[in-house]
Each structure stands twice: as C-alpha cells, then as structure tokens.
PQR file with spaces between the fields and no chain letter, atoms N, CA, C, O and H, PARSE charges and radii, in Angstrom:
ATOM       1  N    UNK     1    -153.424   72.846   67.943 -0.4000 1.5000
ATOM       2  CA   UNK     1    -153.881   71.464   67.858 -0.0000 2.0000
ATOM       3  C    UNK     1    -152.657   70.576   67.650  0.5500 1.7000
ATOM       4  O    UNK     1    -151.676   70.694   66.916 -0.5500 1.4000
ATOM       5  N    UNK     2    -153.056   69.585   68.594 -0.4000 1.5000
ATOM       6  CA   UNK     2    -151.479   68.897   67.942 -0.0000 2.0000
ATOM       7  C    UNK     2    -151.747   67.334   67.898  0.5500 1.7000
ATOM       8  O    UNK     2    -152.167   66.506   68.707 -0.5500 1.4000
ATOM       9  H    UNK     2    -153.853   69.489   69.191  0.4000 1.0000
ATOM      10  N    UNK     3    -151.420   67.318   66.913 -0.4000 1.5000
ATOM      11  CA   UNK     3    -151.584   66.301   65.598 -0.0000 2.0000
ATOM      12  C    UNK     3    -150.776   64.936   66.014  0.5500 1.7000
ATOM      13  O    UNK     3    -149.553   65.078   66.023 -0.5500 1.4000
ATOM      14  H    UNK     3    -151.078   67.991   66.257  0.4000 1.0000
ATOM      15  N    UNK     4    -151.172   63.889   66.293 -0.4000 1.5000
ATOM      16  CA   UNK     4    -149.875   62.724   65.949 -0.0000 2.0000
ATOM      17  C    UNK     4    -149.833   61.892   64.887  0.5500 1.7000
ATOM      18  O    UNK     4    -150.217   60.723   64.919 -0.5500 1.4000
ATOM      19  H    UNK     4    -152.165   63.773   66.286  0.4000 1.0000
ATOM      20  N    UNK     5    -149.391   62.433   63.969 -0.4000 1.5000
ATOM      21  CA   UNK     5    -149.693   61.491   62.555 -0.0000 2.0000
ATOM      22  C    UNK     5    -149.700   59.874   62.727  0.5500 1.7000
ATOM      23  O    UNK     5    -150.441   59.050   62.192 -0.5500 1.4000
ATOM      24  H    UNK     5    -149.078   63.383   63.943  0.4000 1.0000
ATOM      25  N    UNK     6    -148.492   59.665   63.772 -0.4000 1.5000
ATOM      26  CA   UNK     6    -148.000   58.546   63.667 -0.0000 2.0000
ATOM      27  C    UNK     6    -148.972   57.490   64.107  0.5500 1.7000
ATOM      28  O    UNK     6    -149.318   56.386   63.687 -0.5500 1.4000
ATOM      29  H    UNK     6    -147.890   60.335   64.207  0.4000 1.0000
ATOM      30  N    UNK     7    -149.209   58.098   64.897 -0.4000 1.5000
ATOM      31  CA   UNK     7    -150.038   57.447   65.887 -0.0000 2.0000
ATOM      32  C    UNK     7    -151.268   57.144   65.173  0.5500 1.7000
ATOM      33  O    UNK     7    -151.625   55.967   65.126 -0.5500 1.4000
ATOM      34  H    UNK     7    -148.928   58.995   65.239  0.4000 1.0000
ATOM      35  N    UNK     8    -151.939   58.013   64.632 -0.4000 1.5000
ATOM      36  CA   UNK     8    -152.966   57.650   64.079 -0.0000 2.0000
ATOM      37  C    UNK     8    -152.672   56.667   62.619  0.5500 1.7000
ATOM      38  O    UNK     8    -153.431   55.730   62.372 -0.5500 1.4000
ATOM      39  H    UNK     8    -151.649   58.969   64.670  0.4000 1.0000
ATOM      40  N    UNK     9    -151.675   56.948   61.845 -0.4000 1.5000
ATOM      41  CA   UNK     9    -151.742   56.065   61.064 -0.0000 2.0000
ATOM      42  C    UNK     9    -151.441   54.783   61.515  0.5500 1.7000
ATOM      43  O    UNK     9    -151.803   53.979   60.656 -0.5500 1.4000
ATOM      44  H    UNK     9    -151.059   57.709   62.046  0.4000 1.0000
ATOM      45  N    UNK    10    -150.972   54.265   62.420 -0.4000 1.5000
ATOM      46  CA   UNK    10    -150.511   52.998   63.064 -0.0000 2.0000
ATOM      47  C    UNK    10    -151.473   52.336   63.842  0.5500 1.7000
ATOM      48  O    UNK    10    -151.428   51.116   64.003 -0.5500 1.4000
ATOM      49  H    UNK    10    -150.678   54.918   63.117  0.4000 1.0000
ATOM      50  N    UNK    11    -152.936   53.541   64.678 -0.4000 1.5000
ATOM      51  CA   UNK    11    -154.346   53.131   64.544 -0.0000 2.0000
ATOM      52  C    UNK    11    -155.171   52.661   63.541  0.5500 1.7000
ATOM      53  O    UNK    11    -155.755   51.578   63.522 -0.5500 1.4000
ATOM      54  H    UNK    11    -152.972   54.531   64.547  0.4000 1.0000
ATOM      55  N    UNK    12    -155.188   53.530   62.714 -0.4000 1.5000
ATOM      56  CA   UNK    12    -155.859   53.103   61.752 -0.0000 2.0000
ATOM      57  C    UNK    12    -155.905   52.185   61.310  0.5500 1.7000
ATOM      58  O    UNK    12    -156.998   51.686   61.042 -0.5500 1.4000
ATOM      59  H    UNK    12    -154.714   54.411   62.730  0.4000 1.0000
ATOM      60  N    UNK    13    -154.141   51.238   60.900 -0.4000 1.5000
ATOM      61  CA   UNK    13    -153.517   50.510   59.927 -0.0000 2.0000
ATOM      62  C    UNK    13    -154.025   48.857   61.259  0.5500 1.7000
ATOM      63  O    UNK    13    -154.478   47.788   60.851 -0.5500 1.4000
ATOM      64  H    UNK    13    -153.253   51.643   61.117  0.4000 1.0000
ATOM      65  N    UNK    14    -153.832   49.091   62.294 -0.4000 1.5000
ATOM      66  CA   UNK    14    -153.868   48.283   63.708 -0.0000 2.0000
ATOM      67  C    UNK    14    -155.191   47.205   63.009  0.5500 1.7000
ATOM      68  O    UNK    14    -156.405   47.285   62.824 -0.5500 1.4000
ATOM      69  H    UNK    14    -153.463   49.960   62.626  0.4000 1.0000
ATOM      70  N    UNK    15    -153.823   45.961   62.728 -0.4000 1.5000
ATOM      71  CA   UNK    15    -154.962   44.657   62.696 -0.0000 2.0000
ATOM      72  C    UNK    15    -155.209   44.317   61.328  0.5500 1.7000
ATOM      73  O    UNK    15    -155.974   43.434   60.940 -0.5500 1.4000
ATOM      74  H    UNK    15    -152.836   45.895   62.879  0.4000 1.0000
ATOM      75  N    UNK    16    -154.153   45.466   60.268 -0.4000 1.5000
ATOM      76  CA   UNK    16    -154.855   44.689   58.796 -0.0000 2.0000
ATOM      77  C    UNK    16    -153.774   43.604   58.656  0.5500 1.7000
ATOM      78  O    UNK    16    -152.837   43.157   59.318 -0.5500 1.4000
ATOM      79  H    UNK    16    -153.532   46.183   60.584  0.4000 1.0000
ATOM      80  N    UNK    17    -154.477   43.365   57.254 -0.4000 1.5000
ATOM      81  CA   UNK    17    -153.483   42.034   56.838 -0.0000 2.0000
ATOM      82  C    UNK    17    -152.898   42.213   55.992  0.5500 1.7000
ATOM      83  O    UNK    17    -153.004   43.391   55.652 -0.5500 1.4000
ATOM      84  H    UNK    17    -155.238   43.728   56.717  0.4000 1.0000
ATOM      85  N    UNK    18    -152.199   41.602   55.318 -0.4000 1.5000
ATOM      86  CA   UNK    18    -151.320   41.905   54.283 -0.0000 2.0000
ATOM      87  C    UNK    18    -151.984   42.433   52.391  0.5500 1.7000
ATOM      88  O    UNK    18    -151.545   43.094   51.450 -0.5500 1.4000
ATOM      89  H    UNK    18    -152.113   40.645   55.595  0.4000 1.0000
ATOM      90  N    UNK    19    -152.911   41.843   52.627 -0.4000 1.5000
ATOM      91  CA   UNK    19    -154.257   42.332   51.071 -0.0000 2.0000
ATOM      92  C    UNK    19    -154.605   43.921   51.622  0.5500 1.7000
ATOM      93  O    UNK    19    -154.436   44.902   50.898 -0.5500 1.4000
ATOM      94  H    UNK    19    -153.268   41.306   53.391  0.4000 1.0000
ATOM      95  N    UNK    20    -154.941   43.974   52.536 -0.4000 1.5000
ATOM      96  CA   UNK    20    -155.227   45.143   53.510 -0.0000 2.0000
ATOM      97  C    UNK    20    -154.009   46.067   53.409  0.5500 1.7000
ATOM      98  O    UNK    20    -154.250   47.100   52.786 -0.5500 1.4000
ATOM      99  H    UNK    20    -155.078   43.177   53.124  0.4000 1.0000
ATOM     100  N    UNK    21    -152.838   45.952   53.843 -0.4000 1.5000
ATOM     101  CA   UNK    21    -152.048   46.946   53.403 -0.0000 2.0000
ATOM     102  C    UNK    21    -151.849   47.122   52.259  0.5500 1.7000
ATOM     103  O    UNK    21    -152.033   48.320   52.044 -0.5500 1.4000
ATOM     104  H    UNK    21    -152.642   45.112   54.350  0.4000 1.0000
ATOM     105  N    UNK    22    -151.542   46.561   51.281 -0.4000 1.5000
ATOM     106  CA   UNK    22    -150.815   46.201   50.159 -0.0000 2.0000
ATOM     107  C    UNK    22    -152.086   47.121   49.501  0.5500 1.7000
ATOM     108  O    UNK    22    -151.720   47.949   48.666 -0.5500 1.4000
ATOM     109  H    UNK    22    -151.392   45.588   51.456  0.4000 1.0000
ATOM     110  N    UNK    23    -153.347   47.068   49.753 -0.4000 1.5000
ATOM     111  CA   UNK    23    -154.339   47.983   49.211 -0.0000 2.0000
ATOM     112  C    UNK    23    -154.295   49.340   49.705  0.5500 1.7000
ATOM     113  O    UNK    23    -154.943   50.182   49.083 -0.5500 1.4000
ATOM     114  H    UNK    23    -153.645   46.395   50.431  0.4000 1.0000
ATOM     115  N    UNK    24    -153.518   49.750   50.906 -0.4000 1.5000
ATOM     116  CA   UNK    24    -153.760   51.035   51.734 -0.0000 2.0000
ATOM     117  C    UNK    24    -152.086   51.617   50.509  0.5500 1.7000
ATOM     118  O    UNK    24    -152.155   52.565   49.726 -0.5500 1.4000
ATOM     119  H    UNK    24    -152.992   49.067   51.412  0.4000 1.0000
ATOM     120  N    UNK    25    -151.208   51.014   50.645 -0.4000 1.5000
ATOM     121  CA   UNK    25    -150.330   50.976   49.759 -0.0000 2.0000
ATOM     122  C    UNK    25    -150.368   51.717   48.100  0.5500 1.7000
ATOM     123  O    UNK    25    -149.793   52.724   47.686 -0.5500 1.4000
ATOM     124  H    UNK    25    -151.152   50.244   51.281  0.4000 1.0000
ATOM     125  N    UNK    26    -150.979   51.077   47.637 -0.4000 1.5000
ATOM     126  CA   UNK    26    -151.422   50.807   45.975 -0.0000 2.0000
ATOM     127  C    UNK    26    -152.367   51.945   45.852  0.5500 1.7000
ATOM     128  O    UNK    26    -152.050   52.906   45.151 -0.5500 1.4000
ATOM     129  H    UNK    26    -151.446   50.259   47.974  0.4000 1.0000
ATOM     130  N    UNK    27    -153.533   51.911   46.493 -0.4000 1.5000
ATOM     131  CA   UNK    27    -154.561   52.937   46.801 -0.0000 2.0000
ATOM     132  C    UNK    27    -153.705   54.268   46.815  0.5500 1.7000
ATOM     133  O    UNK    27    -153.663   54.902   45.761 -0.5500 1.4000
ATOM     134  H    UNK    27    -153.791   51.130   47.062  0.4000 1.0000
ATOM     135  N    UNK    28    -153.100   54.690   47.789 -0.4000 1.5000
ATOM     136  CA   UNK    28    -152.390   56.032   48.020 -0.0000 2.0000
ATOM     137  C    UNK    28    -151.339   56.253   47.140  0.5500 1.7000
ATOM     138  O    UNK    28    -150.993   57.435   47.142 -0.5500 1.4000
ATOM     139  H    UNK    28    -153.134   54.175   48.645  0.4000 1.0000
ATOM     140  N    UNK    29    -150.373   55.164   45.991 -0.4000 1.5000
ATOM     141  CA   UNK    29    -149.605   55.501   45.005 -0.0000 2.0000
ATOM     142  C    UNK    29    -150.497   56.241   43.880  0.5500 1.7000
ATOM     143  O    UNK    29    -150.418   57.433   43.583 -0.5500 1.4000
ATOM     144  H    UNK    29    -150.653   54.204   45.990  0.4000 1.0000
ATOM     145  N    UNK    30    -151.240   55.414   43.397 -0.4000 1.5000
ATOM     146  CA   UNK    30    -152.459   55.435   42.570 -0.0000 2.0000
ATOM     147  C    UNK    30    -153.108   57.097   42.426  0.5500 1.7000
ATOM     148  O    UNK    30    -153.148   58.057   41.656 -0.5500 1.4000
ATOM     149  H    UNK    30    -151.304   54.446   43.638  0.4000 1.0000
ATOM     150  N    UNK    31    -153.473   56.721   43.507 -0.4000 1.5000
ATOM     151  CA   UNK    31    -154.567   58.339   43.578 -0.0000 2.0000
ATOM     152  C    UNK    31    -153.250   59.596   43.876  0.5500 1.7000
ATOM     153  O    UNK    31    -153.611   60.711   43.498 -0.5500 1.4000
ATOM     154  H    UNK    31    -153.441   55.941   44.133  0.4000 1.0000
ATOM     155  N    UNK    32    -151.966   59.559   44.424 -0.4000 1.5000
ATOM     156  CA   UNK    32    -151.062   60.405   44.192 -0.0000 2.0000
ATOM     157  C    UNK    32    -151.612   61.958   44.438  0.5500 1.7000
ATOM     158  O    UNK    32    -151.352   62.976   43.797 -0.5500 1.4000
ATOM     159  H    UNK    32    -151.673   58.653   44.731  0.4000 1.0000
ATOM     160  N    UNK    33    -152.398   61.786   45.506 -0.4000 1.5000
ATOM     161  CA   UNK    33    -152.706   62.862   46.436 -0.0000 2.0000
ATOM     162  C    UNK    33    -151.398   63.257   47.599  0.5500 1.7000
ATOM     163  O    UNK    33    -150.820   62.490   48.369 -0.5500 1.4000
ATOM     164  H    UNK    33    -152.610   60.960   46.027  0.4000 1.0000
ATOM     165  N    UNK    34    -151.234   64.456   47.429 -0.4000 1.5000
ATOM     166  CA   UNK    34    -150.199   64.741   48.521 -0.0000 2.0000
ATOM     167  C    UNK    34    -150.493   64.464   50.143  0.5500 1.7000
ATOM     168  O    UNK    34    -149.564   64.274   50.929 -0.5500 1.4000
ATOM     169  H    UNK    34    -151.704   65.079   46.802  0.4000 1.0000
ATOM     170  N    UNK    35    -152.052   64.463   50.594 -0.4000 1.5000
ATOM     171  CA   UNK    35    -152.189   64.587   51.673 -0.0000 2.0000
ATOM     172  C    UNK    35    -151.936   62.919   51.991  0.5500 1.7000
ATOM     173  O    UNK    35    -152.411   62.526   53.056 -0.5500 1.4000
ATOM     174  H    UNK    35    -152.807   64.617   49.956  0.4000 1.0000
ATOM     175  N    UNK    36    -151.319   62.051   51.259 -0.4000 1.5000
ATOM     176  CA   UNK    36    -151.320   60.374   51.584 -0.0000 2.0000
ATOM     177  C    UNK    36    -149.949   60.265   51.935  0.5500 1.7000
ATOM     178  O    UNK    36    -149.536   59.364   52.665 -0.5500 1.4000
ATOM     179  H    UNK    36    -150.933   62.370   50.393  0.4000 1.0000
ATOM     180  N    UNK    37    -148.970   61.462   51.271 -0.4000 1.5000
ATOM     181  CA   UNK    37    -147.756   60.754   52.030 -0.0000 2.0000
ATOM     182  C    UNK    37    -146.549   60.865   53.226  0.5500 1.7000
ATOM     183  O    UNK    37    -145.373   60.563   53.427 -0.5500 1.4000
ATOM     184  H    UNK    37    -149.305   62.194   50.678  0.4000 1.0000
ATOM     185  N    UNK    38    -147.694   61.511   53.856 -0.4000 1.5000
ATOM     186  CA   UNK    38    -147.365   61.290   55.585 -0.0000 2.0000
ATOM     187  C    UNK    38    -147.597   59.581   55.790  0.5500 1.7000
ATOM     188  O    UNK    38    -146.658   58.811   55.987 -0.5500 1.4000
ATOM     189  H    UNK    38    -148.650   61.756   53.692  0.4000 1.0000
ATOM     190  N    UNK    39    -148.407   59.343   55.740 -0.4000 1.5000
ATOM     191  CA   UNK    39    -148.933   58.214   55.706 -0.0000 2.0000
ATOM     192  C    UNK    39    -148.020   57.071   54.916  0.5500 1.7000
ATOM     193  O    UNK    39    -147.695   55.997   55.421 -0.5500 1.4000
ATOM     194  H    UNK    39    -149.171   59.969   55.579  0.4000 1.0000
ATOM     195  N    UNK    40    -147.784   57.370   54.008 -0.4000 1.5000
ATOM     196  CA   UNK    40    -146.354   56.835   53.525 -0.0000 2.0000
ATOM     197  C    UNK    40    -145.424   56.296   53.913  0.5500 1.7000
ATOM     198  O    UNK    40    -144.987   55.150   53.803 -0.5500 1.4000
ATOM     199  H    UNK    40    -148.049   58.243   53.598  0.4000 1.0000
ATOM     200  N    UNK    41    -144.972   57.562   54.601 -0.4000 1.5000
ATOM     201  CA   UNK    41    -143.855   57.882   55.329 -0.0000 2.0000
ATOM     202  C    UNK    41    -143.429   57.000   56.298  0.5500 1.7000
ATOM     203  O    UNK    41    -142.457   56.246   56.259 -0.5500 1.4000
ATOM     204  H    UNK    41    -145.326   58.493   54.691  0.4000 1.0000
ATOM     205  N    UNK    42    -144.604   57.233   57.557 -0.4000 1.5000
ATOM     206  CA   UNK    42    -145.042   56.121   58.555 -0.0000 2.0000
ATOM     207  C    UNK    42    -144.923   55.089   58.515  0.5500 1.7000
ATOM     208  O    UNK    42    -144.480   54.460   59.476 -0.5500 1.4000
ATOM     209  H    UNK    42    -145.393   57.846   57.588  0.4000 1.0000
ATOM     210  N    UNK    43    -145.473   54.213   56.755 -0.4000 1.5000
ATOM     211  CA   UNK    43    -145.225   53.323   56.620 -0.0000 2.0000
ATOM     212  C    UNK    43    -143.750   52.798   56.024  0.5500 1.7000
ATOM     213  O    UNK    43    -143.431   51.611   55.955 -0.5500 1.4000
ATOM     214  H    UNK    43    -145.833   54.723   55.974  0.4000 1.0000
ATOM     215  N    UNK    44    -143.266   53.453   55.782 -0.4000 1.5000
ATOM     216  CA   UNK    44    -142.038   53.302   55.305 -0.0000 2.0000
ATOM     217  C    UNK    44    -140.880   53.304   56.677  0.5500 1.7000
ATOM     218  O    UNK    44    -139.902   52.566   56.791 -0.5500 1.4000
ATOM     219  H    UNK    44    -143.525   54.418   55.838  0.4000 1.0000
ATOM     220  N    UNK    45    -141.378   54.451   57.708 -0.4000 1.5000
ATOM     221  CA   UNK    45    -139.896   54.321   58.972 -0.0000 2.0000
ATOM     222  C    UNK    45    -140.613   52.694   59.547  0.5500 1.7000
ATOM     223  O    UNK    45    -139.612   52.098   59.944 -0.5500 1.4000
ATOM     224  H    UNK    45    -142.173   55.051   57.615  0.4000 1.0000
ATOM     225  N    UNK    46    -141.845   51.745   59.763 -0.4000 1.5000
ATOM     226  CA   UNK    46    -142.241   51.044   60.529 -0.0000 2.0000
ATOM     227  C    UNK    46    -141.181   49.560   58.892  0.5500 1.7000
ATOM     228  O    UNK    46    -140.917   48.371   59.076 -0.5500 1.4000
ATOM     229  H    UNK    46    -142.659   52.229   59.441  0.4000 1.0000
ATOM     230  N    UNK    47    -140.998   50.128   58.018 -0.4000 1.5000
ATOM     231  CA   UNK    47    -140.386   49.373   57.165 -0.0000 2.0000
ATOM     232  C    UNK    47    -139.002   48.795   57.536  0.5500 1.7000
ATOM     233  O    UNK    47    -138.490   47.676   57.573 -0.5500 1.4000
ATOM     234  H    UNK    47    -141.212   51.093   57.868  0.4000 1.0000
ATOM     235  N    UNK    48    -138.610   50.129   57.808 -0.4000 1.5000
ATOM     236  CA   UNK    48    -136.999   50.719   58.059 -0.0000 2.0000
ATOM     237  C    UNK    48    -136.614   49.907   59.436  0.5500 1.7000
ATOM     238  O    UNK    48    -135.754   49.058   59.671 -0.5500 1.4000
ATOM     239  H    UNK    48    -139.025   51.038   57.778  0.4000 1.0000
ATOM     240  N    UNK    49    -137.422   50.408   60.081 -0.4000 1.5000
ATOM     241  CA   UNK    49    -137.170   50.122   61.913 -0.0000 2.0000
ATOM     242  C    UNK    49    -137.639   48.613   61.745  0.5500 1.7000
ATOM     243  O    UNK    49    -137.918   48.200   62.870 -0.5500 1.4000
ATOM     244  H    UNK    49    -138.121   51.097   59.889  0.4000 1.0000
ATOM     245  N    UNK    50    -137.896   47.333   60.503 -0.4000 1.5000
ATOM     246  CA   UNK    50    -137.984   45.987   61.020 -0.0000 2.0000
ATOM     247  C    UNK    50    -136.972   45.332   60.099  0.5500 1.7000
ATOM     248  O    UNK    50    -136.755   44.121   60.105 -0.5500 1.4000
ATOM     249  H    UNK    50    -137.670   47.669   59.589  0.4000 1.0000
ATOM     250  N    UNK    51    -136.427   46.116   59.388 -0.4000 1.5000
ATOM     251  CA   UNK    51    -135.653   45.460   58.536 -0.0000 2.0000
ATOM     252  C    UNK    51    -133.778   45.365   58.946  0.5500 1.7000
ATOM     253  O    UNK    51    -133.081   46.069   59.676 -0.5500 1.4000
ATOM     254  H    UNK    51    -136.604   47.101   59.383  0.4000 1.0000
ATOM     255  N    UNK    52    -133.592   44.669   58.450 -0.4000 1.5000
ATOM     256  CA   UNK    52    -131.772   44.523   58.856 -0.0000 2.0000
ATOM     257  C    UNK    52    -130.947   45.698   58.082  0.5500 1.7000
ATOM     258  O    UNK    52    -131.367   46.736   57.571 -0.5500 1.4000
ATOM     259  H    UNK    52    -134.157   44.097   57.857  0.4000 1.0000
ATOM     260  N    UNK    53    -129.466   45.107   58.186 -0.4000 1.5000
ATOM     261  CA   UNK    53    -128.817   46.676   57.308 -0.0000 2.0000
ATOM     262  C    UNK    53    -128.945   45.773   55.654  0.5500 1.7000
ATOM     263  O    UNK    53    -128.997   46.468   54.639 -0.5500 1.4000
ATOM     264  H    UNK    53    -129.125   44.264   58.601  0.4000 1.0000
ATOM     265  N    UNK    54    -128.980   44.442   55.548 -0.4000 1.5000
ATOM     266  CA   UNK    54    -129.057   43.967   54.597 -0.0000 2.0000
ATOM     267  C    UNK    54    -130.208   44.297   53.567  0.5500 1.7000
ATOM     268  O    UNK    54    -130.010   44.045   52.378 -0.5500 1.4000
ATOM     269  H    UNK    54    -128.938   43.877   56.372  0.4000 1.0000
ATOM     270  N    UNK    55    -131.336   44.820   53.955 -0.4000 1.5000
ATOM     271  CA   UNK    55    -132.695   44.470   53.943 -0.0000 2.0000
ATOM     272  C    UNK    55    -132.697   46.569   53.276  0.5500 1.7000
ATOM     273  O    UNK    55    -132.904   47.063   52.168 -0.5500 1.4000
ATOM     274  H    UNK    55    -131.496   45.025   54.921  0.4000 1.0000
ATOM     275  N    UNK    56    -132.397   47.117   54.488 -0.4000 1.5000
ATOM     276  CA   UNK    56    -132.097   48.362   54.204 -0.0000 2.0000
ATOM     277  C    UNK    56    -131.190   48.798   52.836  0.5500 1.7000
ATOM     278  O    UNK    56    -131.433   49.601   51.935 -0.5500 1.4000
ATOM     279  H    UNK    56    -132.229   46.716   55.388  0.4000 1.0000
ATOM     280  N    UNK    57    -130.419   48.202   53.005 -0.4000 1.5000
ATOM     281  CA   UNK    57    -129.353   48.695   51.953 -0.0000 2.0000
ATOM     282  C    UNK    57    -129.837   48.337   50.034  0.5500 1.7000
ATOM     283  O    UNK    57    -129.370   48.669   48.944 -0.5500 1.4000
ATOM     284  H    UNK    57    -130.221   47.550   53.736  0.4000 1.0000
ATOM     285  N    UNK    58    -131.095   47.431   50.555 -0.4000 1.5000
ATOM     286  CA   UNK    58    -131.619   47.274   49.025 -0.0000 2.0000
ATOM     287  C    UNK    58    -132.450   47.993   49.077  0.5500 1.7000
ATOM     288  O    UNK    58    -132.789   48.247   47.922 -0.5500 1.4000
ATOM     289  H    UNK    58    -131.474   47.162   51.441  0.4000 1.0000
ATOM     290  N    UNK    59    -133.025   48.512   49.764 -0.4000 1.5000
ATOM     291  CA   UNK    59    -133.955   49.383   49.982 -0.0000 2.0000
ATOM     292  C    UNK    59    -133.653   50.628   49.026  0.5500 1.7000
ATOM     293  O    UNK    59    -134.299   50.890   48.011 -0.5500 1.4000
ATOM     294  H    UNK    59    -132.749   48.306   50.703  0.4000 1.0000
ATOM     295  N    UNK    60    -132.382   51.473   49.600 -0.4000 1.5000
ATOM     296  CA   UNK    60    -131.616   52.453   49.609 -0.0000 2.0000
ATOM     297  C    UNK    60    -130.823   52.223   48.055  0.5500 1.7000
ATOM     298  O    UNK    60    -130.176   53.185   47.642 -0.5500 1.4000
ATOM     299  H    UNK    60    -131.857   51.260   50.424  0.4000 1.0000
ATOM     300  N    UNK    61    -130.864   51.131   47.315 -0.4000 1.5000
ATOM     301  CA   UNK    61    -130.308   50.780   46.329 -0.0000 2.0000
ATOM     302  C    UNK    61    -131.677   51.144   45.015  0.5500 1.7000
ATOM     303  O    UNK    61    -131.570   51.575   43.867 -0.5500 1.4000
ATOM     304  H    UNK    61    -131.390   50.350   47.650  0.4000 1.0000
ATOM     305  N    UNK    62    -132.448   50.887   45.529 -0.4000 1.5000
ATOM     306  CA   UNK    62    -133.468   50.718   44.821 -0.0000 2.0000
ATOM     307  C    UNK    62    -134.042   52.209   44.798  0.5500 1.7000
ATOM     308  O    UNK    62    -134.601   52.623   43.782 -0.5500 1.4000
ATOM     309  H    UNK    62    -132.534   50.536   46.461  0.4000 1.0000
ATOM     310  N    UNK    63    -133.881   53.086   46.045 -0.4000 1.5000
ATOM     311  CA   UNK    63    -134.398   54.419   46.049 -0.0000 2.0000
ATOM     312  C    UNK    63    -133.259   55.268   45.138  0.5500 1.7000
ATOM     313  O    UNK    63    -133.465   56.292   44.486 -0.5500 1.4000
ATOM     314  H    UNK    63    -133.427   52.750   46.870  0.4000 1.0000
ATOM     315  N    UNK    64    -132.389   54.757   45.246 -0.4000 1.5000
ATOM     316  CA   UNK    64    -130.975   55.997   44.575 -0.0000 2.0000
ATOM     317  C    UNK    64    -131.250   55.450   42.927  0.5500 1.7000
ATOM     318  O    UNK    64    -131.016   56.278   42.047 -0.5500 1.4000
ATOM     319  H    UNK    64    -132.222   53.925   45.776  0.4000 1.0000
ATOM     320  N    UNK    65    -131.563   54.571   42.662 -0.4000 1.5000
ATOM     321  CA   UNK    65    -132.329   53.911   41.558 -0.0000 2.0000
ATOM     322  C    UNK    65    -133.452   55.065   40.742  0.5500 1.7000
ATOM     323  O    UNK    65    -133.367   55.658   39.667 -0.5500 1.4000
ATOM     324  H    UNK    65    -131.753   53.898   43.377  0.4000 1.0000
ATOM     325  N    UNK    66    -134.411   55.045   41.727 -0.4000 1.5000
ATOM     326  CA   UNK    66    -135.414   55.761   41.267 -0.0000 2.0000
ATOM     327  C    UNK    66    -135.459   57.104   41.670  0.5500 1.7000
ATOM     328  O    UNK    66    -136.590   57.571   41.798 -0.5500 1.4000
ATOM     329  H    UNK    66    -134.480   54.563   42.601  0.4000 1.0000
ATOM     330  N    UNK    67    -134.599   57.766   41.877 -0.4000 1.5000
ATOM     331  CA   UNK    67    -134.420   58.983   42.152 -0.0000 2.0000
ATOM     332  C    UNK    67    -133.969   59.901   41.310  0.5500 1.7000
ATOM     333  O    UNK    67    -133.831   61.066   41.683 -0.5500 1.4000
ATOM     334  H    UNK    67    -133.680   57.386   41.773  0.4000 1.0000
C-alpha cells in the first residue's frame, strides 16, 4: 500500500483558516499522540519551504533552544 502522507495532510488541511490550523496545531501538541507527528512534520517543511533564511534561522534558534 502506498501511503502519501503528504498529500493527504495538505488535503485535509486544503481551505482552513488560520483558527482552523492553529486548532489542528494545538489539538495534536496537546493530545501528544505519536501517530500526529507526521502530520507535524508536513506542517512544519510547508513552514520551512515559505519562509526566508531570516525567518528560518529563528526558527532553528528557537529549536536548538528547546532541544
């Protein structure tokens, strides 16, 4: 079977708004089920891939932070 995570989470997600993510977000920290962070993930490279190196690099500041 072959799976496209991506794809489907980027269906799924297709058309929310910002209360809407920010809940798909919060929701999946919250409940801290492993099967949510593919989904994560997804949302995090669609983070990566709109942001600048400026934008990135706080990103990456903030992860070496909490790591």
């Amino acid at each position: 079977m072959d799976l496209d995570i991506r794809r489907a989470v980027l269906h799924n997600l297709s058309g929310n708004n910002k209360q809407q993510l920010q809940d798909t977000v919060v929701d999946a920290i919250q409940d801290g089920q492993e099967k949510m962070l593919p989904g994560l993930g997804v949302l995090f490279e669609v983070l990566w891939n709109k942001s600048d190196n400026t934008f990135r690099d706080q990103m990456l500041t903030r992860l070496e932070q909490g790591v």
